[in-house]
Backbone as a ProteinNet text record, in pm:
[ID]
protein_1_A
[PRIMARY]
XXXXXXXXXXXXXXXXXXXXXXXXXXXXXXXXXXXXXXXXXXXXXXXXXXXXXXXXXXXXXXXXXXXXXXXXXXXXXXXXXXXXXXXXXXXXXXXXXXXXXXXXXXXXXXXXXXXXXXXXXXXXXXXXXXXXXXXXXXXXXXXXXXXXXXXXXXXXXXXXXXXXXXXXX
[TERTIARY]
-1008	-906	-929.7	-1047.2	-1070.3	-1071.1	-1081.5	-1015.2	-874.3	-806.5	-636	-599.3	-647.9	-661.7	-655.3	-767.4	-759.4	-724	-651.3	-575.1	-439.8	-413.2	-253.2	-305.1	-323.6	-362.7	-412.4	-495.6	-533.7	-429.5	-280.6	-197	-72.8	-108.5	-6.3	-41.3	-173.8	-195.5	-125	-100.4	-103	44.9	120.4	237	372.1	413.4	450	650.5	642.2	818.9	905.5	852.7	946.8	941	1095.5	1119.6	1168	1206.7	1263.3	1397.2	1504.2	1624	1669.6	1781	1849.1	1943.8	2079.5	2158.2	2239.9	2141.2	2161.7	2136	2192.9	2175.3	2121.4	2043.3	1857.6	1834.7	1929.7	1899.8	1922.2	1985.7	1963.6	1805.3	1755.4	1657.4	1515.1	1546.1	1458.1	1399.6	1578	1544	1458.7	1489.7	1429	1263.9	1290.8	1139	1068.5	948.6	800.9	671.2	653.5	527.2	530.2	474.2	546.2	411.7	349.1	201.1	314.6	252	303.5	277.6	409	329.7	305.8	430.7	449.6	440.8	453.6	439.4	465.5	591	657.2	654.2	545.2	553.9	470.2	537.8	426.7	442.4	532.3	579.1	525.6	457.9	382.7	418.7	399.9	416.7	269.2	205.5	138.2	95.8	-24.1	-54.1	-206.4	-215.3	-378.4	-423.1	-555.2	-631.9	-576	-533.1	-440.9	-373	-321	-270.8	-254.9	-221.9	-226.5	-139	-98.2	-1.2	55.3	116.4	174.9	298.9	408.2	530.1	514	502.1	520.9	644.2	758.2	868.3	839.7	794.6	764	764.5	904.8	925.9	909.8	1012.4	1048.3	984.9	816.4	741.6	790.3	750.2	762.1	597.8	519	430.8	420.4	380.6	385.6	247.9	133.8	52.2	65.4	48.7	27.4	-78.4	-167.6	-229.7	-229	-205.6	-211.3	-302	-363.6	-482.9	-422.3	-336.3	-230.3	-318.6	-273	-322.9	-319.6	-219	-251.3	-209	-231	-222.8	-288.6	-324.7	-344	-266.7	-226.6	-122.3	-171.6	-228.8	-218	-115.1	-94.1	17.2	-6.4	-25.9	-2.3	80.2	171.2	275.1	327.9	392.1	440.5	551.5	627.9	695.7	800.5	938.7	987.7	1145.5	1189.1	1339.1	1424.3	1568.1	1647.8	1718.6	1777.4	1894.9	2000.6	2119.6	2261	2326.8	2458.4	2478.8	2499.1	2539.5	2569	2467.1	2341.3	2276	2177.8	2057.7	1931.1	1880.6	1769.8	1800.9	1616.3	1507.5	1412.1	1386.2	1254	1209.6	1045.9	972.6	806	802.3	726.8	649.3	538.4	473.4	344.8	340.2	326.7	305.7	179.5	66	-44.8	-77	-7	35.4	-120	-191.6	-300.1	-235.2	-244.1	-186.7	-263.4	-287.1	-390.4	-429	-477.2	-516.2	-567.1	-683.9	-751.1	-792.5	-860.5	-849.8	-944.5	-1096.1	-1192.8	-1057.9	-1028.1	-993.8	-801.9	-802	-671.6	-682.7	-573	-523.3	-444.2	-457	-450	-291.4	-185.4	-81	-62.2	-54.8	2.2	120.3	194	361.4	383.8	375.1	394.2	565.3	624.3	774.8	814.3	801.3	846.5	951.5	1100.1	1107.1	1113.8	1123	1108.2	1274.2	1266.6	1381.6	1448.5	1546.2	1573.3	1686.2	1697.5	1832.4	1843.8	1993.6	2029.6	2054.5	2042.7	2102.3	2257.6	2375.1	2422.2	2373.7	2468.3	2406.6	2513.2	2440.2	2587.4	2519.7	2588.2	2566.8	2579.5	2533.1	2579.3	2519.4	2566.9	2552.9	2459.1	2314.5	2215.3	2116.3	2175	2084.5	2138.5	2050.6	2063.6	2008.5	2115.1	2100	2128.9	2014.8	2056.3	2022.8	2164	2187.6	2267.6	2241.8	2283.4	2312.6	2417.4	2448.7	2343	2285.6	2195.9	2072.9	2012.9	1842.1	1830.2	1695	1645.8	1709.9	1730.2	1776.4	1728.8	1714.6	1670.2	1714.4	1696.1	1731.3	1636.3	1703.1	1636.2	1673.8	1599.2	1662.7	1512.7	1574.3	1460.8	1322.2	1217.6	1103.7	1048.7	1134.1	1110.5	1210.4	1116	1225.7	1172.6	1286.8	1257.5	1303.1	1260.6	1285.9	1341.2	1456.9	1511.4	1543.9	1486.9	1510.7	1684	1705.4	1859.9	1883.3	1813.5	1851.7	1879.6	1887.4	1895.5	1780.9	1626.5	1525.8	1421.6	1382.4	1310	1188.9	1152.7	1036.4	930.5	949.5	787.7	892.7	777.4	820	722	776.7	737.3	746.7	641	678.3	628.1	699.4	682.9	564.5	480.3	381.7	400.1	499.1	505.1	610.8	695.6	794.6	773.2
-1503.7	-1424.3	-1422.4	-1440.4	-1367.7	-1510.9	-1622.7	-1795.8	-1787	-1692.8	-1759.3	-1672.3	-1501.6	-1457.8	-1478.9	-1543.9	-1624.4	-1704.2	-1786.2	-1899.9	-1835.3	-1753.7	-1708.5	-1614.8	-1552.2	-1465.6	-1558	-1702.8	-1801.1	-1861	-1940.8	-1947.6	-1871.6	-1775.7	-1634.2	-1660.6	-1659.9	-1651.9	-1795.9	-1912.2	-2011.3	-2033.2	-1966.6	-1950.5	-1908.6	-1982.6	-1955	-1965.9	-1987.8	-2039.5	-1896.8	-1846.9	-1650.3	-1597	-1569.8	-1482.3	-1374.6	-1263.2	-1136.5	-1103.7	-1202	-1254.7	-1183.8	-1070.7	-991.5	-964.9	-919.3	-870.2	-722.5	-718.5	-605.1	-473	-338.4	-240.1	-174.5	-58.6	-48.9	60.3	93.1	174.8	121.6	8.6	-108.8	-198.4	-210.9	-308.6	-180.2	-76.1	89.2	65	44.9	36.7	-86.5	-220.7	-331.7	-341.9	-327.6	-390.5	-272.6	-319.4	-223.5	-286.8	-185.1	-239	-139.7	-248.7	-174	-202	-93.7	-129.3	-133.4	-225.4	-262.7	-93.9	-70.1	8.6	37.9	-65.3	-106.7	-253.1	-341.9	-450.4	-494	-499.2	-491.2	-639.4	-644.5	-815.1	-843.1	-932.6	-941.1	-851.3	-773.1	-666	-493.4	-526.2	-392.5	-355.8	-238.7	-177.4	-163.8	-304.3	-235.2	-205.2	-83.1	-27.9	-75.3	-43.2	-9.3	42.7	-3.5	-159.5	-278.5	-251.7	-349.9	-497.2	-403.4	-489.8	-451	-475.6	-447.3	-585.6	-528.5	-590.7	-563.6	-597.3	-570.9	-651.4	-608.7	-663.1	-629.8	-691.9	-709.6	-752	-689.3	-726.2	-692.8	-756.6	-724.1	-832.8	-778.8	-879.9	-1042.9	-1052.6	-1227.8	-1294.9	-1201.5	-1267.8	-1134	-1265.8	-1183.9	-1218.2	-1140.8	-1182.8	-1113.5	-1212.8	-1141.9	-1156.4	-1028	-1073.8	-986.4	-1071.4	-968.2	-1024.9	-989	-1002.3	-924.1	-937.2	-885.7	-969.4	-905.6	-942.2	-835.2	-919.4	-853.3	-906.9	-857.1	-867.2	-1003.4	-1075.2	-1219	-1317.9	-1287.6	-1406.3	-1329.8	-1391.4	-1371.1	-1420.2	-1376.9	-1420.3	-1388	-1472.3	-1408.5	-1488.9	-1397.1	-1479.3	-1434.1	-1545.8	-1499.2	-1604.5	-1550.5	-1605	-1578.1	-1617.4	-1548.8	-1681.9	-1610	-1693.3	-1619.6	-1675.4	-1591.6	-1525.3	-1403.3	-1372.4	-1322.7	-1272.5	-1259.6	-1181.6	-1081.9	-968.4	-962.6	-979.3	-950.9	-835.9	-787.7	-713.2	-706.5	-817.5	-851.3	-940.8	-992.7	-1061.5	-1031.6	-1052.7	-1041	-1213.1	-1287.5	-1393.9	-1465.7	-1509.7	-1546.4	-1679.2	-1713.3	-1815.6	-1814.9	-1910.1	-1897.1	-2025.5	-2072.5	-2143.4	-2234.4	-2103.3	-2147.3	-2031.7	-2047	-2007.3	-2082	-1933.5	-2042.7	-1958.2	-2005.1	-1937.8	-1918.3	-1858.6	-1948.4	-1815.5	-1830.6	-1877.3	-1866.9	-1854.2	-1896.1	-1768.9	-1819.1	-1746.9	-1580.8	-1587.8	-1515.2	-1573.5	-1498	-1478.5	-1628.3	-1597.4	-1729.2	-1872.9	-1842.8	-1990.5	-2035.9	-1992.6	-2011	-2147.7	-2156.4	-2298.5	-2276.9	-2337.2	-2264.9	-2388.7	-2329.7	-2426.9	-2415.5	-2468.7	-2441.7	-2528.2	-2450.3	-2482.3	-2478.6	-2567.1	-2575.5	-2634	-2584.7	-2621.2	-2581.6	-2700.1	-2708.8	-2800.9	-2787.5	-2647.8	-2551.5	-2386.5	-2305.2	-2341.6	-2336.8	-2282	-2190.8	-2167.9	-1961.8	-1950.4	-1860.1	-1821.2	-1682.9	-1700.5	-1547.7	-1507.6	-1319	-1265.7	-1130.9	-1100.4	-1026.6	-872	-815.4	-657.3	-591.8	-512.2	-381.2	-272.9	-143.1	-51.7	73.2	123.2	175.6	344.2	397.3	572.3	578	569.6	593.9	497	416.9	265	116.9	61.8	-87.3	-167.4	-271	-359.4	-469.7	-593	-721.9	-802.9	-926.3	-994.3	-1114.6	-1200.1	-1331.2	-1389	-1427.3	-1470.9	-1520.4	-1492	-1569.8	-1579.2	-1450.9	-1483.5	-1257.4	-1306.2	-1147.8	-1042.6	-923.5	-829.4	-695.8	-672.9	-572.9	-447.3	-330.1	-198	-122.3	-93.7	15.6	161.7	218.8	376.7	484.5	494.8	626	533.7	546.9	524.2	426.5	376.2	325.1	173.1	83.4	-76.1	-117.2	-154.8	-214	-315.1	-393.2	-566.5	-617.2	-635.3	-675.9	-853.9	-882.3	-1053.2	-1076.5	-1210.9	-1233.9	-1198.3	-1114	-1058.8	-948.2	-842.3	-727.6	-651.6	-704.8	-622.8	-610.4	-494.3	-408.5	-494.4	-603	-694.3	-579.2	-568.2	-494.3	-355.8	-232.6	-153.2	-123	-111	-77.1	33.7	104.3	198.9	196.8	225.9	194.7	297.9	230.5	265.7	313.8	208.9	199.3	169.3	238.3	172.5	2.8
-8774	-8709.5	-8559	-8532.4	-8402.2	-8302.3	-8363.9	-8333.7	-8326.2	-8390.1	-8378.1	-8298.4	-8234.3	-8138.2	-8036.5	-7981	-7852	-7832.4	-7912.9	-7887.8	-7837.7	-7887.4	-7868.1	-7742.7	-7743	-7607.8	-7481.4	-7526.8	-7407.7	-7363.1	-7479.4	-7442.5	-7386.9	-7391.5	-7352.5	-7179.9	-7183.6	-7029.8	-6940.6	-7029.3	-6951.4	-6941.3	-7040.6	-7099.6	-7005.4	-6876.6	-6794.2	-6755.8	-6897.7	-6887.8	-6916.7	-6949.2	-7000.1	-6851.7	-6833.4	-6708.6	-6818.2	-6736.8	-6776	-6770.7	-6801.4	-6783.6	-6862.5	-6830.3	-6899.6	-6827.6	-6927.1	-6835.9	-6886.2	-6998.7	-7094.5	-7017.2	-7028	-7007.1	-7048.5	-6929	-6913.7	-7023.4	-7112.5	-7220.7	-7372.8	-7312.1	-7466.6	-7457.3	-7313.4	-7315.9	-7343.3	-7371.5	-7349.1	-7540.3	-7627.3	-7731.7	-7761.3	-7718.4	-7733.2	-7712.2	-7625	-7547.5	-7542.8	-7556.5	-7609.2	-7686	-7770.2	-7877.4	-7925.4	-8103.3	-8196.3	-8263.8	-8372.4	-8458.4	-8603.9	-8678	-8800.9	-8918.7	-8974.8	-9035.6	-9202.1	-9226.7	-9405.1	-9387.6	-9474	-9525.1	-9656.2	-9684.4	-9858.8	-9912.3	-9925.8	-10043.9	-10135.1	-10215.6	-10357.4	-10475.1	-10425.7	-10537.4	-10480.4	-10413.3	-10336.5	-10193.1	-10130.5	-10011.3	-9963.4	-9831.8	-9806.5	-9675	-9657.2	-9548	-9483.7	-9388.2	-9295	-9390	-9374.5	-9330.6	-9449.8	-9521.1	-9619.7	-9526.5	-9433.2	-9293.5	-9194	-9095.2	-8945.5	-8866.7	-8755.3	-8686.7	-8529.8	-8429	-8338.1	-8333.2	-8260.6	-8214.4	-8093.8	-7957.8	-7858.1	-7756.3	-7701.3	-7635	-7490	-7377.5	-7292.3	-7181.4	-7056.6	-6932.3	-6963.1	-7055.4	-7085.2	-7218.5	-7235.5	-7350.2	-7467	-7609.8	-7753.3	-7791.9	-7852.5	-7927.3	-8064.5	-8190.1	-8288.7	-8331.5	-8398.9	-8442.7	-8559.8	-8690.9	-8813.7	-8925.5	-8995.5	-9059.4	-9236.1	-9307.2	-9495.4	-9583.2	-9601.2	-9726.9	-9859.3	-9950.6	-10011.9	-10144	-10264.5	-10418.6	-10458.7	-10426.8	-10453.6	-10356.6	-10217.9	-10091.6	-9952.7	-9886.5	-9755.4	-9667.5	-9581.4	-9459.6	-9314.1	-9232.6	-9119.7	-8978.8	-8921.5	-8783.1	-8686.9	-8542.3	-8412.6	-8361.6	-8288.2	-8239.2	-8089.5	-7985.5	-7868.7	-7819.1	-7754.6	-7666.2	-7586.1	-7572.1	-7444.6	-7556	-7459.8	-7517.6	-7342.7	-7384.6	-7326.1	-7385.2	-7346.2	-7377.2	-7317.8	-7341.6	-7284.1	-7312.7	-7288.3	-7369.6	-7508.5	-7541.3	-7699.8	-7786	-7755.7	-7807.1	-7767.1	-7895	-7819.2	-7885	-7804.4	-7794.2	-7777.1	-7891.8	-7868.4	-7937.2	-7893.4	-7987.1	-7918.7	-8045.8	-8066.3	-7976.2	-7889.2	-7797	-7905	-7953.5	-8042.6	-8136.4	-8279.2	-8405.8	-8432.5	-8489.5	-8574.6	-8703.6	-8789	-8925.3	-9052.5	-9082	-9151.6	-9303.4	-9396.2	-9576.5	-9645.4	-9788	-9856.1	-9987.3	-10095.5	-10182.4	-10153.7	-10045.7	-9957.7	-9845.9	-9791.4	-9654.3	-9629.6	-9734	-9728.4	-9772.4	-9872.2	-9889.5	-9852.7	-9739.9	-9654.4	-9545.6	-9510.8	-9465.8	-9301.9	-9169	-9091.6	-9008.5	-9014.2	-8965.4	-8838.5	-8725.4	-8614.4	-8557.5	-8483.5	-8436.8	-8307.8	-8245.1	-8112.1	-8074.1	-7998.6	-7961.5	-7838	-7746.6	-7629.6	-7597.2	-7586	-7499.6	-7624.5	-7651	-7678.9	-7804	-7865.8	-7955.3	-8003.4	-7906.5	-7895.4	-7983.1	-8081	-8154.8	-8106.4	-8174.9	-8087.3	-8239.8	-8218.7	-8319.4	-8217.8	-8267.9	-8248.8	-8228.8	-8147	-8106.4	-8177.3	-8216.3	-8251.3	-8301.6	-8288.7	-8290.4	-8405.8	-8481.7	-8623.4	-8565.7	-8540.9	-8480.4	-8354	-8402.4	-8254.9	-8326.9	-8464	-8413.3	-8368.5	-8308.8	-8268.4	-8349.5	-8396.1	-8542.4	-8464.1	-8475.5	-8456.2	-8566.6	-8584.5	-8668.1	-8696.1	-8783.1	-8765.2	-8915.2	-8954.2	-9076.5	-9153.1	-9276.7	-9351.3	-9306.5	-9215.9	-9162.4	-9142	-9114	-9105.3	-9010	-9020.4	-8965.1	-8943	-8761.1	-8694.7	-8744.7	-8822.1	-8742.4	-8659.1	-8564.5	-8437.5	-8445.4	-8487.6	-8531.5	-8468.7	-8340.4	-8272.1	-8239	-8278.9	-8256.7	-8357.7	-8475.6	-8617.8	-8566.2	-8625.3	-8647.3	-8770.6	-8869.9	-9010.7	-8989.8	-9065.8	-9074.3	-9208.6	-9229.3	-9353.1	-9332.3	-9508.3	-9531.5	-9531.3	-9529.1	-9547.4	-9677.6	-9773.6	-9885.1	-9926.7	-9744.5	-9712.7	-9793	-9866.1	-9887	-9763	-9753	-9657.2	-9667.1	-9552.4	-9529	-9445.1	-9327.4	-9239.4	-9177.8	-9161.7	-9106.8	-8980.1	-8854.3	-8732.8	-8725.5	-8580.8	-8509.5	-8343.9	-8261.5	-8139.1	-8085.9	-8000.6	-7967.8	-7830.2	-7739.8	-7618.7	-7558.4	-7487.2	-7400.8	-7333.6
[MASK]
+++++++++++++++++++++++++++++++++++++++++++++++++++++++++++++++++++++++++++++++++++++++++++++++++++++++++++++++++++++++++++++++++++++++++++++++++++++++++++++++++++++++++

């Protein structure tokens, strides 16, 4: 873990193509951007928590970083990831630089993938608004809700994948 760490954090530093390009308004980019500690993790048939798993979502001045880790009942998963996004008013808009995915039965006998993509491959998802949350979304792939201090992450099968909570503006 502490190898796929510094790789993503060494490349974070060298990682120089994310400006802070927005043109979104400063109380849509308030909900967006921050850091978020992982705080559910629903897979495998189970919901799970710390120390089960642990995680960050990172949105901050141009860069995304994702790091999450689950040592779940029958797989291990761990991910660090970063690269750049953009907010408009109607879209929020990223893609991974570098993904280094590592998989596996457990944690010992896992398999370690890495994804490098330059230039950056950014999809956008739609903005819209459902009372006082911010939902972004895109036909047939995962979907944001932003509700207060809480972001859930639903599959394109509308089941409840990771639950966040913001740590930090």
């Amino acid at each position: 873990m502490r190898t796929v760490l510094t790789a993503v954090f060494v490349g974070l530093l060298t990682f120089t193509g994310a400006t802070a390009q927005t043109t979104a308004p400063a109380e849509l980019r308030a909900v967006l951007e921050g850091t978020w500690e992982l705080e559910e993790w629903h897979a495998e048939g189970e919901i799970m928590r710390p120390p089960q798993m642990t995680g960050r979502w990172m949105v901050h001045d141009g860069v995304v970083m994702a790091i999450r880790h689950r040592d779940g009942p029958k797989s291990f998963e761990s991910t660090a990831a970063y690269g750049e996004y953009r907010i408009t008013p109607t879209e929020w808009i990223y893609g991974y630089a570098r993904s280094e995915d590592t998989t596996g039965p457990s944690a010992s006998d896992s398999r370690m993938r890495v994804r490098v993509t330059v230039p950056v491959p950014m999809q956008a998802w739609k903005i819209r608004r459902d009372g006082t949350k911010v939902i972004l979304e895109r036909e047939k792939s995962i979907r944001w809700e932003f509700d207060g201090p809480v972001f859930n992450l639903f599959g394109a099968d509308g089941q409840l994948l990771r639950k966040y909570r913001k740590l930090s503006p």
